[in-house]
C-alpha positions in Angstrom: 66.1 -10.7 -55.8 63.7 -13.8 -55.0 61.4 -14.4 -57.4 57.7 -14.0 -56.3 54.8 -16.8 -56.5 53.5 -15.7 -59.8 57.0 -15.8 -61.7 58.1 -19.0 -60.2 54.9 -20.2 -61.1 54.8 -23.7 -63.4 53.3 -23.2 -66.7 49.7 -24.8 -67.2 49.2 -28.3 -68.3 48.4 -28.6 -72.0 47.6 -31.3 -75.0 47.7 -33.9 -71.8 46.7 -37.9 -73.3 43.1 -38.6 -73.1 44.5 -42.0 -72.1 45.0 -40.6 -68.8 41.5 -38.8 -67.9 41.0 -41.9 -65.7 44.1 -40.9 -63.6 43.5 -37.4 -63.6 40.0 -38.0 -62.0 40.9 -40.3 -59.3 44.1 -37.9 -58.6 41.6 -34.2 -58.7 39.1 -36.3 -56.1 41.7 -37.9 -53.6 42.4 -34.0 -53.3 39.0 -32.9 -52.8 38.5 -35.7 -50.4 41.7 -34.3 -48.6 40.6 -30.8 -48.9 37.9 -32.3 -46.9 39.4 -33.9 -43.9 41.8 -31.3 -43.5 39.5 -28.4 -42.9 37.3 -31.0 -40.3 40.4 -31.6 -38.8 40.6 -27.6 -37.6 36.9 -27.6 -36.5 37.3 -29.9 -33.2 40.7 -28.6 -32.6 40.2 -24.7 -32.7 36.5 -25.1 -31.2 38.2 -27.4 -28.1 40.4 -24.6 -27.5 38.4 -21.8 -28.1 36.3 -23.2 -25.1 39.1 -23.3 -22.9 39.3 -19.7 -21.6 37.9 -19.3 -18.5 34.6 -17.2 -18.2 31.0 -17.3 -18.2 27.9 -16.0 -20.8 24.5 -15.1 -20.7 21.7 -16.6 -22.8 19.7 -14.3 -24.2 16.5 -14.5 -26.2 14.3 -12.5 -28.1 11.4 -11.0 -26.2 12.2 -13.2 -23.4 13.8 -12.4 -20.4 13.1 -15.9 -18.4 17.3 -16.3 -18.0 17.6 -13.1 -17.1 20.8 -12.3 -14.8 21.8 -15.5 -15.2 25.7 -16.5 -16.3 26.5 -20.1 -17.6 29.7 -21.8 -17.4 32.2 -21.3 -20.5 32.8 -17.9 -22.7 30.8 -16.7 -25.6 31.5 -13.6 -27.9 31.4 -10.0 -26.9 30.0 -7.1 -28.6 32.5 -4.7 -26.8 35.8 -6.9 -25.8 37.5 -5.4 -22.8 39.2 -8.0 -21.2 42.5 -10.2 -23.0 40.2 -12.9 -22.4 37.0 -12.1 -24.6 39.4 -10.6 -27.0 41.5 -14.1 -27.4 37.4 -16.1 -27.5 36.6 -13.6 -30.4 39.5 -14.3 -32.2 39.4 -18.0 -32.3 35.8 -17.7 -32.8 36.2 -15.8 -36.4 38.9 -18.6 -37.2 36.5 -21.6 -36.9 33.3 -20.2 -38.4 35.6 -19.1 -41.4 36.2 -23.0 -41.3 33.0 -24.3 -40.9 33.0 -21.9 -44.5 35.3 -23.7 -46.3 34.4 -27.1 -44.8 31.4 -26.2 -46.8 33.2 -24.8 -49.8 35.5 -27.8 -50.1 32.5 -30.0 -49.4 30.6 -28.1 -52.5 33.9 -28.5 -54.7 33.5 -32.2 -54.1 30.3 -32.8 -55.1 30.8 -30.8 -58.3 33.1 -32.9 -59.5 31.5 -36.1 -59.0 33.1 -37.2 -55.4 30.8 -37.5 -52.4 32.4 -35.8 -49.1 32.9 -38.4 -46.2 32.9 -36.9 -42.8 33.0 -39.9 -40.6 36.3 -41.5 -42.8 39.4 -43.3 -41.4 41.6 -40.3 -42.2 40.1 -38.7 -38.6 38.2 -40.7 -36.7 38.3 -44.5 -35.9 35.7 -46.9 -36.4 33.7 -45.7 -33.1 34.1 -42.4 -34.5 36.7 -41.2 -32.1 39.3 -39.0 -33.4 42.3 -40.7 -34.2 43.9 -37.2 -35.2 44.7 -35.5 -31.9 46.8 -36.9 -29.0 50.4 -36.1 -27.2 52.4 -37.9 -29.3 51.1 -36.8 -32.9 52.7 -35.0 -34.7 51.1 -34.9 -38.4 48.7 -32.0 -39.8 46.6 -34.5 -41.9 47.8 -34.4 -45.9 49.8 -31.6 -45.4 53.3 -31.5 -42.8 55.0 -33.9 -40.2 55.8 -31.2 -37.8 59.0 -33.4 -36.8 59.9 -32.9 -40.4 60.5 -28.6 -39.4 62.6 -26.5 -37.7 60.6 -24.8 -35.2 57.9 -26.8 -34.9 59.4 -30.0 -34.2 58.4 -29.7 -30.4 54.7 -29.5 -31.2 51.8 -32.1 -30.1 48.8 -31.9 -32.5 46.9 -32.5 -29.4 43.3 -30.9 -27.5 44.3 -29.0 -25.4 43.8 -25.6 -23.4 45.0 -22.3 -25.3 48.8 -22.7 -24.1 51.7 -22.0 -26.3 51.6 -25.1 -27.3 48.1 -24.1 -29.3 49.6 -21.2 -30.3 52.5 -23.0 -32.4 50.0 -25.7 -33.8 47.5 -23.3 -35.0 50.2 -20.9 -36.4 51.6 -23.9 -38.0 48.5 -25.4 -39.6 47.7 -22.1 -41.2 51.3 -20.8 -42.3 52.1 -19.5 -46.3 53.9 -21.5 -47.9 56.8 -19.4 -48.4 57.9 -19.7 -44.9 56.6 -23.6 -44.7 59.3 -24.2 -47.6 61.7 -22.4 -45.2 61.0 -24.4 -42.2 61.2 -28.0 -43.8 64.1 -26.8 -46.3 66.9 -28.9 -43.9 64.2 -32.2 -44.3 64.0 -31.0 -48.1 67.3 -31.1 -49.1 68.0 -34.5 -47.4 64.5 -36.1 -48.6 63.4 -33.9 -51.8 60.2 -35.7 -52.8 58.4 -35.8 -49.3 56.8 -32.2 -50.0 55.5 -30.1 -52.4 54.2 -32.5 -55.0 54.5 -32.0 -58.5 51.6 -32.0 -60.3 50.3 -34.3 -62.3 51.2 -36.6 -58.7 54.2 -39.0 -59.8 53.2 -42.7 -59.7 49.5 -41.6 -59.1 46.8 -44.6 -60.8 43.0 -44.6 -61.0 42.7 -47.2 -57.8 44.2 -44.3 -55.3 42.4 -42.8 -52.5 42.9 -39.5 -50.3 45.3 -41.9 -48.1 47.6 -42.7 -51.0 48.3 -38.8 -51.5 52.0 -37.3 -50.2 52.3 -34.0 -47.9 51.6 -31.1 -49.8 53.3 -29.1 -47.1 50.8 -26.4 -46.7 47.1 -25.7 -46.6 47.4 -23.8 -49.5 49.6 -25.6 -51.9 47.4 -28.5 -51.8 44.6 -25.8 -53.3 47.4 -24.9 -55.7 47.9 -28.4 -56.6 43.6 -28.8 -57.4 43.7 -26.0 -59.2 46.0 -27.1 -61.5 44.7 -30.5 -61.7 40.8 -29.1 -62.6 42.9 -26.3 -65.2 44.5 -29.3 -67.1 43.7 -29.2 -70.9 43.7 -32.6 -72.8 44.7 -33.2 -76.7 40.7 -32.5 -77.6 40.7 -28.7 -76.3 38.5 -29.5 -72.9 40.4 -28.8 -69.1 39.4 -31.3 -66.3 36.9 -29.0 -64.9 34.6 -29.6 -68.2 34.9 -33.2 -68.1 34.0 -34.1 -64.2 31.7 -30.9 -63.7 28.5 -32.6 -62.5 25.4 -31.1 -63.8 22.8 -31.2 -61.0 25.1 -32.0 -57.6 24.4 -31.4 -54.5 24.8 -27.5 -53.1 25.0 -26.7 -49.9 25.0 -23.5 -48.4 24.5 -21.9 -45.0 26.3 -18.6 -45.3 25.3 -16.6 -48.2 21.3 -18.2 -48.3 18.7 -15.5 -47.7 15.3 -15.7 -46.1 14.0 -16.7 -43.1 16.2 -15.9 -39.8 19.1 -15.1 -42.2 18.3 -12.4 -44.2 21.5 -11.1 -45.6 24.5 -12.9 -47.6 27.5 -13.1 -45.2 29.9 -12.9 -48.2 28.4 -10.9 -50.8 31.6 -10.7 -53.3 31.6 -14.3 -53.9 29.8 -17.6 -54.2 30.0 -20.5 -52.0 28.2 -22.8 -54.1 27.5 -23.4 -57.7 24.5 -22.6 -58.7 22.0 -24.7 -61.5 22.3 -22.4 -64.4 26.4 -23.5 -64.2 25.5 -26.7 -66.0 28.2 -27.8 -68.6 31.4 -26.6 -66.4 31.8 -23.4 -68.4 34.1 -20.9 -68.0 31.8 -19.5 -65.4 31.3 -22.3 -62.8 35.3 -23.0 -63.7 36.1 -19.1 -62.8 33.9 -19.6 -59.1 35.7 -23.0 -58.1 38.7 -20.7 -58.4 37.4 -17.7 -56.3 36.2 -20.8 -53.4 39.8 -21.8 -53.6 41.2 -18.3 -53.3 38.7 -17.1 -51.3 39.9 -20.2 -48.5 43.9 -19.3 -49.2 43.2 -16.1 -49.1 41.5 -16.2 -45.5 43.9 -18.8 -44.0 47.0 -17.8 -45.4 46.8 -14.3 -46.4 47.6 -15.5 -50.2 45.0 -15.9 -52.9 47.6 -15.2 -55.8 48.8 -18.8 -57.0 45.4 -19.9 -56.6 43.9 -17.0 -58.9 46.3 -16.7 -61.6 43.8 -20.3 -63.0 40.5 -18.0 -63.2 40.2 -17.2 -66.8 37.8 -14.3 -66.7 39.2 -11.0 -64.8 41.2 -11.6 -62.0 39.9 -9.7 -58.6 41.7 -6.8 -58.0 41.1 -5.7 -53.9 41.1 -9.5 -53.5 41.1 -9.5 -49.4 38.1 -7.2 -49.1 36.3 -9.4 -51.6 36.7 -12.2 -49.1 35.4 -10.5 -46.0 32.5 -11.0 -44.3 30.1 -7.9 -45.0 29.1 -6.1 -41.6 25.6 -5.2 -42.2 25.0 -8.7 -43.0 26.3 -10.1 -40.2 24.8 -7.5 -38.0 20.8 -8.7 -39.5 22.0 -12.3 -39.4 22.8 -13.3 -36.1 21.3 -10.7 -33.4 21.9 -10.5 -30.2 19.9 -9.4 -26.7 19.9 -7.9 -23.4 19.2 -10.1 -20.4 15.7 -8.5 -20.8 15.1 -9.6 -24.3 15.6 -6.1 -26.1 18.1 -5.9 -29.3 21.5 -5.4 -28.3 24.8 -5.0 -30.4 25.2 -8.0 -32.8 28.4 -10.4 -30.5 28.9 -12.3 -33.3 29.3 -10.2 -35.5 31.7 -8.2 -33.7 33.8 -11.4 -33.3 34.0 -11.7 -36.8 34.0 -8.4 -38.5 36.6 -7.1 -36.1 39.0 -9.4 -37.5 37.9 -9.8 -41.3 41.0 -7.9 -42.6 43.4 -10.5 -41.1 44.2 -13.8 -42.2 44.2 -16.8 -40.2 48.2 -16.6 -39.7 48.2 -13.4 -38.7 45.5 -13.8 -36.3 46.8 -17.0 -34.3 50.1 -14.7 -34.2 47.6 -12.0 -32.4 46.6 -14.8 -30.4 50.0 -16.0 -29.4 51.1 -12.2 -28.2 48.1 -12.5 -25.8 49.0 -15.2 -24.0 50.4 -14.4 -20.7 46.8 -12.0 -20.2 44.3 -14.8 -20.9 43.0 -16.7 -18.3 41.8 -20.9 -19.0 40.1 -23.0 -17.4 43.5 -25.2 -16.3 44.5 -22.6 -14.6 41.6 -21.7 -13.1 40.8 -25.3 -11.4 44.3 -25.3 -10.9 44.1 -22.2 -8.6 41.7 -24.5 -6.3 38.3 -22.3 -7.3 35.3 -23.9 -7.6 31.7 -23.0 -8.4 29.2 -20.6 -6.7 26.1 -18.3 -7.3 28.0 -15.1 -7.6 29.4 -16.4 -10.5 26.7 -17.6 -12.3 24.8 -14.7 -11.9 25.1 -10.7 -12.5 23.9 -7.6 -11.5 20.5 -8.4 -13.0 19.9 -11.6 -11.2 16.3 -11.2 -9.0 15.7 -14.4 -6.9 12.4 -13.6 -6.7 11.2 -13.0 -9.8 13.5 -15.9 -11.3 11.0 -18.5 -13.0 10.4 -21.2 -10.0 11.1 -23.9 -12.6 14.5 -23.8 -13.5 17.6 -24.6 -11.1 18.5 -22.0 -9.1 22.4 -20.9 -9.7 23.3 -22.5 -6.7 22.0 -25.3 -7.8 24.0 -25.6 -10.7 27.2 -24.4 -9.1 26.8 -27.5 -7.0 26.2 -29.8 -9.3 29.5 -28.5 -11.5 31.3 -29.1 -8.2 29.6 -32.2 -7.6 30.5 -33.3 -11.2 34.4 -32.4 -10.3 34.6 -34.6 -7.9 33.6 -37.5 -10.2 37.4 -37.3 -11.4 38.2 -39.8 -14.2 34.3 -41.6 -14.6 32.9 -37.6 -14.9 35.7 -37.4 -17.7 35.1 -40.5 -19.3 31.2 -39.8 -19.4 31.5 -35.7 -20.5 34.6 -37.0 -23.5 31.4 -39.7 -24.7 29.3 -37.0 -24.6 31.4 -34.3 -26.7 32.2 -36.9 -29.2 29.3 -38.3 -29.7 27.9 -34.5 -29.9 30.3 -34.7 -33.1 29.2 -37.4 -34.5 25.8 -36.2 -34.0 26.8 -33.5 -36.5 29.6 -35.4 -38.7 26.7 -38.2 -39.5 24.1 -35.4 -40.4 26.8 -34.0 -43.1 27.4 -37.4 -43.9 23.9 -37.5 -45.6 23.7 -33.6 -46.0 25.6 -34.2 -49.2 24.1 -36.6 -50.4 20.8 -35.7 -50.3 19.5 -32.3 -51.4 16.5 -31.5 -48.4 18.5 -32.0 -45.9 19.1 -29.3 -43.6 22.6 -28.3 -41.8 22.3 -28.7 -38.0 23.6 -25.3 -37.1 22.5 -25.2 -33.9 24.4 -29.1 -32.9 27.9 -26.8 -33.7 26.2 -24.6 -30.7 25.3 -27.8 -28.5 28.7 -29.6 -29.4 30.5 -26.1 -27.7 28.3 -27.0 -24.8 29.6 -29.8 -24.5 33.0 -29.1 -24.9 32.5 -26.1 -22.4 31.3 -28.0 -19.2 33.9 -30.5 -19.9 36.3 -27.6 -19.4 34.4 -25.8 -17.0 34.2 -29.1 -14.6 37.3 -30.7 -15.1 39.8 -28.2 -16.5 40.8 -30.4 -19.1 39.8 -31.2 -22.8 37.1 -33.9 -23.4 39.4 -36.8 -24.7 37.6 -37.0 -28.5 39.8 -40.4 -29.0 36.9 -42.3 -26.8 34.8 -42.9 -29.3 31.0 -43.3 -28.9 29.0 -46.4 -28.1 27.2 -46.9 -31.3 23.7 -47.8 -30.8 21.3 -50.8 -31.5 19.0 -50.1 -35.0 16.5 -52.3 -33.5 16.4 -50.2 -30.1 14.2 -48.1 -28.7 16.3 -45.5 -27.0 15.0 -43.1 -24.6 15.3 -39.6 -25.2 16.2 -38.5 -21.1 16.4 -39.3 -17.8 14.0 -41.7 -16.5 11.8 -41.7 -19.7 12.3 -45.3 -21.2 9.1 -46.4 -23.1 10.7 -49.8 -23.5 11.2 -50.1 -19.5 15.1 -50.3 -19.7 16.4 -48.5 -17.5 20.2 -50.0 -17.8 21.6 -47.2 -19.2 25.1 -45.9 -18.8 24.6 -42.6 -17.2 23.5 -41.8 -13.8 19.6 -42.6 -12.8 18.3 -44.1 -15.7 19.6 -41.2 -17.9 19.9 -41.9 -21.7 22.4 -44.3 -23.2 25.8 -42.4 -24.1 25.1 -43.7 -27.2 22.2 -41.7 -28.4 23.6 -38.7 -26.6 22.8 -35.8 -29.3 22.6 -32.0 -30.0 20.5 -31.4 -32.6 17.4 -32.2 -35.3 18.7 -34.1 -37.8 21.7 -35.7 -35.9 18.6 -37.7 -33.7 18.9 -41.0 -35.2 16.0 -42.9 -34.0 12.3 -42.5 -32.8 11.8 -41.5 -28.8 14.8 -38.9 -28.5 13.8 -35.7 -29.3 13.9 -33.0 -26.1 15.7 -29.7 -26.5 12.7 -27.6 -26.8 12.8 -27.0 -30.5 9.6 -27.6 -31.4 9.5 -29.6 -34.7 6.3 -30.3 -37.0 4.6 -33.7 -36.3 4.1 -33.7 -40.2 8.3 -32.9 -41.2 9.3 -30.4 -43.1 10.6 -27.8 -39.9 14.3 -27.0 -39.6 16.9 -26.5 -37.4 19.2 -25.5 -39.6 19.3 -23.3 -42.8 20.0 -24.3 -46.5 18.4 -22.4 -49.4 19.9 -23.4 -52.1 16.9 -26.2 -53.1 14.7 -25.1 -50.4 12.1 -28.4 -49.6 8.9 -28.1 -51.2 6.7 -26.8 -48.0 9.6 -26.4 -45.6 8.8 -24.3 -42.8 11.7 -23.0 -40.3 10.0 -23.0 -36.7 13.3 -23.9 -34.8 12.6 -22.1 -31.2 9.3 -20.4 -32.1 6.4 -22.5 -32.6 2.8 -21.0 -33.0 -0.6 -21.4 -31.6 -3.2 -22.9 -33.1 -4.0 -26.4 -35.2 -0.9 -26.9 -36.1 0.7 -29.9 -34.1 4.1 -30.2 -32.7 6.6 -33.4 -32.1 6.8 -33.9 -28.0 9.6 -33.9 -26.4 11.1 -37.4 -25.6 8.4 -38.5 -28.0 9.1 -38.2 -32.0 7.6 -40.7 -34.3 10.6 -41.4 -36.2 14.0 -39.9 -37.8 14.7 -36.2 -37.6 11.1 -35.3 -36.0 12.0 -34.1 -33.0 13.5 -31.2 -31.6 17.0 -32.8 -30.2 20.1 -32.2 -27.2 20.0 -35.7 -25.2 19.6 -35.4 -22.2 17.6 -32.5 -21.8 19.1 -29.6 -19.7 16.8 -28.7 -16.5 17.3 -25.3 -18.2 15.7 -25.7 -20.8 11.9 -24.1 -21.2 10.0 -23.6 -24.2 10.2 -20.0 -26.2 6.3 -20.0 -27.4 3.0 -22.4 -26.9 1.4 -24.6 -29.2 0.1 -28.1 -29.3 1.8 -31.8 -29.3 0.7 -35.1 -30.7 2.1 -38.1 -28.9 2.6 -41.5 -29.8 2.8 -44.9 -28.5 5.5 -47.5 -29.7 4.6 -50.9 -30.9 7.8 -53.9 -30.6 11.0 -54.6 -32.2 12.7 -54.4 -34.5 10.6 -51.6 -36.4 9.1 -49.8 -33.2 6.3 -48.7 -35.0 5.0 -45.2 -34.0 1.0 -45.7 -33.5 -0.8 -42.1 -32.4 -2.3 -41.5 -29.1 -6.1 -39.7 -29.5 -5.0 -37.3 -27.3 -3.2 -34.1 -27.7 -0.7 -32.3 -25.1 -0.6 -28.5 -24.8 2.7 -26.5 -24.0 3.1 -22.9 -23.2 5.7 -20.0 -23.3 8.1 -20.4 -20.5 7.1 -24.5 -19.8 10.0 -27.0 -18.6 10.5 -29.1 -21.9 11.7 -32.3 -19.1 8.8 -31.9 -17.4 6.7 -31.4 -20.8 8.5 -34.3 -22.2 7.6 -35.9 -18.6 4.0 -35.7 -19.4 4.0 -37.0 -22.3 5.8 -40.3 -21.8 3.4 -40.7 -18.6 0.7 -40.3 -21.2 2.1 -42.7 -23.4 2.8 -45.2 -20.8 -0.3 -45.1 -19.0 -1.9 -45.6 -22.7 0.2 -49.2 -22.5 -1.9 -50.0 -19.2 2.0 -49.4 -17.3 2.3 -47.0 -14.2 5.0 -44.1 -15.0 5.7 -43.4 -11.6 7.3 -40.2 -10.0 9.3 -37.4 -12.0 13.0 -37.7 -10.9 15.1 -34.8 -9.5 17.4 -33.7 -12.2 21.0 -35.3 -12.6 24.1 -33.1 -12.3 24.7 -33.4 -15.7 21.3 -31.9 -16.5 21.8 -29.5 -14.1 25.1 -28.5 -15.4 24.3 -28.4 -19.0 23.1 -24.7 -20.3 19.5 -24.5 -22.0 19.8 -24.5 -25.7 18.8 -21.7 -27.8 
């Protein structure tokens, strides 16, 4: 009879030396830094995918019905999933917002404990921020398994690439239980015992380790197992691990089960996702819920929360994998969606992610891999010699007539996609810079998101990164190649936010007609690193304190959510193309021809003085905006104003690149 989890399990660590608390430490947050990187290294990989399959969506908007019977390049989820396709984008789609979840979980864990989350480190990404983690010939699921290593996954390529069999294997092998991850590296085992499946306290381990000195912990969830035994340790004076690192006052973050505003409802009302500040001397309580984040992560990737659980000291959860589903209602009142009109429709998203709740990870990339000879991708689809045209990028809705006269026409955009294709390798080159640096955009912003409390999570840059990695696929057929890197840009510079719109006069940029360097290429507020970039339509208080984002857990004294719905009246707004400094203007660089504002209001502009500090000196007068506006040609007005303030002519608007004509408005 084999033995289950539970019975094999190793006794817990008792009377360990105080002599070797130091060691303990830097052992308990090497693994939280590695519980890190490894759920980032999922996000790229099962977004880049996901974005693959072959299809169009609408953007819809409250009340507003200016995109209406309009389709943009690239899938989105479905309320009511009829074809293999929409089926196979909803079921990718619940993976990675489960681990954008524990990114934030693992992230939380960190700072409890007294280690600060890096995002941006050398275990993913290289010094210009490409990802060194993905190609052809990789084979290694960071800190966990050297697919070589197993028996049938030794022909896999941790790679980007279109949902293929290929995927299929990879994401069925990053997410495996560990009983069958012991079976497939059992013939490596037996030959090379110490490789996997670490005992803990780590052999050999001293306080000057990092996350890099750590071995392969063979599975997702053993290397939970292995920091919950570390954090459960008890040493000769009575107190576990957890007592002595637990951090009083650390940074929270949460943007799942925070309430107010647009997000009304906890997404996961059966458990916590951060610690909250009456937890302050690492009690039995805040132990007990750093236990349930760990379950709740094996239990959801896995399917096994049991080896994790057996550490909580208060009553152990008995219908464990309902505890750790999403709640429907919840979801339902937290992320609405719309008919091309602007009325309430049936929640996508929550479809996407309720319909699958009751399945772990491993069983739905197994779901996933049946599918595969019904789902349509993008490779295929370029590969079949189709290109671009109106009847695709429109439906049954669609009036030419009463379309708004001033945003591109669908065949506009179909023939700049074409137009884009036949860039080959330099369109491929520009649209990888501009995915990765859409992820760095967002990696930077959790950099600091971390470390200081106000900061805000740039939700809506995860949405502008998919855009990204959608035209890529969209155009080309192919993945963006993340291993680019990113031109990092000049602190003393003063970028320009889009085409044609350089206060400083440089026009020398690397994309097409004076466009915006690559390297301030961005997706959303707080990921805008300098003064003069802001564009997306976002409207963003001239005095701080709006948000793109939501994070509740030490709300900022006067902070005031207006992302997409600005109001009328006194209150003044950051201009497009034209933000004073850091983080005050509503981002996405360049600006997508698309893109039109949701509500009016009024803008304050500002000239620039010189290098190196740029500093932002107010123009007397004001610029209005209205519902329904073009944001470029707002932001176009503005930097004339601006400008002709510094005595220089602007001259005339440009047409918009195909870039910007490709790129979907954000919302």
């Amino acid at each position: 009879m084999r033995m289950t989890a539970l019975e094999t399990a190793p006794q817990k660590i008792t009377n360990r030396p105080l002599a070797l608390l130091d060691t303990d430490i830097s052992a308990a947050r090497a693994i939280a830094q590695a519980a890190v990187e490894v759920e980032l290294f999922t996000i790229p990989l099962y977004m880049n995918t996901m974005y693959s399959i072959q299809g169009t969506h609408q953007i819809n908007s409250k009340w507003l019905s200016y995109y209406n019977g309009r389709q943009w390049p690239g899938m989105a989820t479905s309320a009511n999933p009829q074809r293999p396709s929409e089926k196979a984008f909803n079921l990718i789609f619940s993976v990675f917002i489960q681990e954008m979840l524990h990114l934030q979980m693992a992230a939380n864990l960190s700072t409890a404990i007294g280690a600060l989350p890096c995002f941006t480190g050398p275990a993913l990404q290289d010094d210009s921020h490409g990802w060194t983690c993905y190609g052809a010939g990789i084979s290694m699921i960071p800190h966990i398994v050297d697919l070589k290593d197993t028996s049938n996954y030794k022909h896999v390529r941790v790679n980007l690439e279109e949902l293929n069999a290929n995927q299929c294997d990879l994401f069925l092998a990053i997410e495996q239980p560990e009983q069958q991850a012991r079976e497939e590296l059992r013939p490596y085992s037996e030959l090379h015992p110490d490789k996997y499946f670490p005992a803990v306290p780590l052999a050999g381990w001293t306080p000057a380790m990092t996350s890099s000195d750590l071995p392969l912990f063979g599975t997702i969830g053993y290397m939970y197992e292995c920091y919950a035994r570390y954090i459960s340790m008890e040493y000769t004076d009575g107190q576990a691990l957890w007592q002595k690192m637990y951090v009083n006052d650390s940074v929270q973050q949460d943007m799942f089960n925070t309430t107010g505003g647009g997000h009304p409802k906890a997404e996961y009302p059966h458990f916590a996702t951060l610690f909250s500040p009456d937890e302050r001397d690492g009690s039995d309580k805040s132990f007990d819920k750093a236990i349930d984040m760990m379950a709740a992560i094996t239990d959801q990737g896995e399917g096994s929360a049991t080896g994790i659980k057996r550490y909580r000291r208060g009553a152990m959860l008995q219908a464990v994998q309902p505890d750790y589903r999403e709640d429907d209602a919840a979801l339902k009142a937290d992320y609405p969606s719309y008919t091309n009109a602007g009325g309430r429709a049936a929640s996508a998203d929550a479809a996407a992610r309720f319909n699958f709740a009751a399945y772990d990870h491993y069983e739905r990339f197994g779901m996933l891999k049946a599918m595969l000879g019904e789902v349509r991708n993008f490779a295929q689809w370029h590969a079949e010699g189709n290109s671009w045209n109106t009847e695709l990028l429109t439906n049954h809705a669609y009036d030419k007539d009463a379309a708004p006269a001033n945003i591109p026409a669908p065949e506009a955009v179909a023939g700049a996609l074409n137009r884009l294709k036949e860039g080959g390798d330099e369109t491929w080159a520009m649209l990888s810079t501009v995915a990765t640096g859409a992820l760095y955009g967002i990696t930077s912003v959790l950099d600091s998101y971390w470390q200081v409390q106000s900061t805000t999570f740039p939700y809506p840059s995860m949405v502008g990164a998919g855009d990204r990695f959608s035209i890529c696929w969209a155009v080309l057929g192919k993945s963006p190649d993340l291993t680019r890197g990113v031109p990092l840009p000049d602190p003393d510079k003063l970028y320009h936010s889009c085409q044609g719109m350089s206060v400083s006069g440089d026009k020398d940029a690397s994309a097409a007609a004076g466009c915006a360097a690559l390297a301030v290429y961005h997706t959303c507020r707080g990921s805008n690193g300098c003064r003069a970039q802001g564009g997306c339509g976002f409207a963003q208080l001239d005095a701080g304190g709006g948000s793109c984002g939501h994070s509740v857990a030490k709300p900022k004294p006067g902070g005031v959510n207006l992302c997409g719905s600005p109001s009328a009246g006194p209150t003044l707004y950051s201009a497009p193309a034209d933000n004073k400094c850091r983080t005050f203007g509503g981002c996405a660089v360049p600006i997508s021809a698309s893109q039109l504002f949701p509500a009016s209001g009024t803008m304050k502009m500002y000239n620039f003085g010189p290098p190196p500090q740029h500093r932002a000196v107010a123009l007397e007068n004001t610029l209005a905006f209205s519902l329904g506006d073009s944001v470029y040609d707002t932001a176009w007005k503005a930097y004339s104003q601006v400008m002709q303030a510094r005595g220089v002519e602007p001259g005339a608007m440009p047409a918009p690149t195909d870039l910007r004509l490709a790129l979907p408005p954000s919302t």
